[in-house]
C-alpha positions as CSV (number, residue, x, y, z in Angstrom):
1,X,76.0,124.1,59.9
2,X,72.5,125.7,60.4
3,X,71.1,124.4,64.1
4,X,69.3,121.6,62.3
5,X,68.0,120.6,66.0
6,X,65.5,124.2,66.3
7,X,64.4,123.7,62.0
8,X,60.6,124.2,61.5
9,X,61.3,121.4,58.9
10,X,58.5,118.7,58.5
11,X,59.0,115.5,60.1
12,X,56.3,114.0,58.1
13,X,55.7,114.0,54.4
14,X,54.0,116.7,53.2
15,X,52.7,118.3,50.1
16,X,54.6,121.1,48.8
17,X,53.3,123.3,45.9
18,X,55.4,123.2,42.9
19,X,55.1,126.6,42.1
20,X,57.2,127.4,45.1
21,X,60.1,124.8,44.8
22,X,61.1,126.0,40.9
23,X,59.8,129.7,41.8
24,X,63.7,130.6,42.0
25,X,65.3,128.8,39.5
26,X,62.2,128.3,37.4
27,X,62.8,124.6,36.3
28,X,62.0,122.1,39.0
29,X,64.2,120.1,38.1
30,X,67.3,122.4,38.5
31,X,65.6,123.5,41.7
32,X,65.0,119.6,42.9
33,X,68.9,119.2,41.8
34,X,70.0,121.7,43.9
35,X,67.8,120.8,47.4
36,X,68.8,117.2,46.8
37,X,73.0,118.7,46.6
38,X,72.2,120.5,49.6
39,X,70.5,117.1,51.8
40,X,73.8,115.3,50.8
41,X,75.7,118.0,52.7
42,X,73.3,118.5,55.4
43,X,73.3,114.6,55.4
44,X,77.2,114.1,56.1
45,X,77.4,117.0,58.5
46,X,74.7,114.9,60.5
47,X,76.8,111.7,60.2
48,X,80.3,113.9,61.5
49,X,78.7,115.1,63.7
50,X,76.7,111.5,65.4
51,X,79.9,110.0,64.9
52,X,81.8,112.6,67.0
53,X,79.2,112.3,69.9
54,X,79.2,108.4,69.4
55,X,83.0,108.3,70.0
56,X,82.8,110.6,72.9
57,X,81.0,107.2,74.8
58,X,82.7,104.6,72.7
59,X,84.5,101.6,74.8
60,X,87.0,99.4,72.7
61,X,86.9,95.8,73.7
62,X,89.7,92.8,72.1
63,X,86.5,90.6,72.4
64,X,83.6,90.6,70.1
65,X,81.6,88.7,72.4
66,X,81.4,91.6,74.8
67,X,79.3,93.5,73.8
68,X,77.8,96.7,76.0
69,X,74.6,98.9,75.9
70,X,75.8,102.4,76.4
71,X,72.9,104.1,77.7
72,X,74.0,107.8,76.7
73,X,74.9,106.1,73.1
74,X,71.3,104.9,72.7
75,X,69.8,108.0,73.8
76,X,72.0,110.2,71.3
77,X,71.1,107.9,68.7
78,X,67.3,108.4,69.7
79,X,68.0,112.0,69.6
80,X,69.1,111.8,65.9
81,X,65.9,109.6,64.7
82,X,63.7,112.2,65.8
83,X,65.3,114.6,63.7
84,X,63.5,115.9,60.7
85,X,65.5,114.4,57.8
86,X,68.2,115.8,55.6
87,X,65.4,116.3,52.3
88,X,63.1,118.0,54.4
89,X,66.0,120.4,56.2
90,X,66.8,120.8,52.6
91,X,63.5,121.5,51.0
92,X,62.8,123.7,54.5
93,X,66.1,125.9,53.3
94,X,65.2,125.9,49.5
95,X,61.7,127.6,50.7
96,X,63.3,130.1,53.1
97,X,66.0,131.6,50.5
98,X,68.8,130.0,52.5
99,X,70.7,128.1,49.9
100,X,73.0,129.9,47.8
101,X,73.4,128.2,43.9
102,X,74.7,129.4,40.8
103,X,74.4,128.6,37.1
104,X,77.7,127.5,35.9
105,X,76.3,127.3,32.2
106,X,75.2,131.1,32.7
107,X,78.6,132.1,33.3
108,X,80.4,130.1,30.0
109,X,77.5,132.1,28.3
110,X,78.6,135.4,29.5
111,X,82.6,134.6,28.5
């Protein structure tokens, strides 16, 4: 995975010319198809990987009335909000050339 934690990805919405999203492809929506493939991915490496950290801290109780605050839990989990989100990482790769696709239908053509 890409160090999603140093992206110049937006954190905010903002307005992205058109002309550059389906420059590559030339239909939008194949190129929106493909950045919103790619956010899916980026999206479940995000979860593996919060998960993974989470775990690390994790304390398994019988009782479900116990229930403890994990201050290293809460700041990872802080950490992860402030990321910019797995649309704009994608978008943010989509713009710099970084995602690799392919036209299946292309390929049955050539055959």
């Amino acid at each position: 995975m890409r160090d999603i934690k140093n992206s110049d990805a937006a954190i905010t919405t903002i307005t992205i010319d058109k002309n550059l999203i389906d420059g590559p492809t030339g239909n939008i929506y194949e190129a929106i198809s493909i950045i919103s493939k790619r956010a899916t991915q980026i999206n479940g490496d995000i979860k593996k990987e919060l998960l993974e950290k989470l775990d690390e801290f994790a304390t398994y109780n019988d009782s479900l009335e116990e229930i403890f605050e994990n201050k290293e839990q809460i700041e990872v989990s802080k950490f992860y909000e402030k990321l910019p989100k797995p649309h704009a990482l994608a978008v943010q790769e989509w713009l710099e050339n970084k995602i690799y696709y392919r036209n299946t239908q292309d390929e049955e053509l050539e055959t």
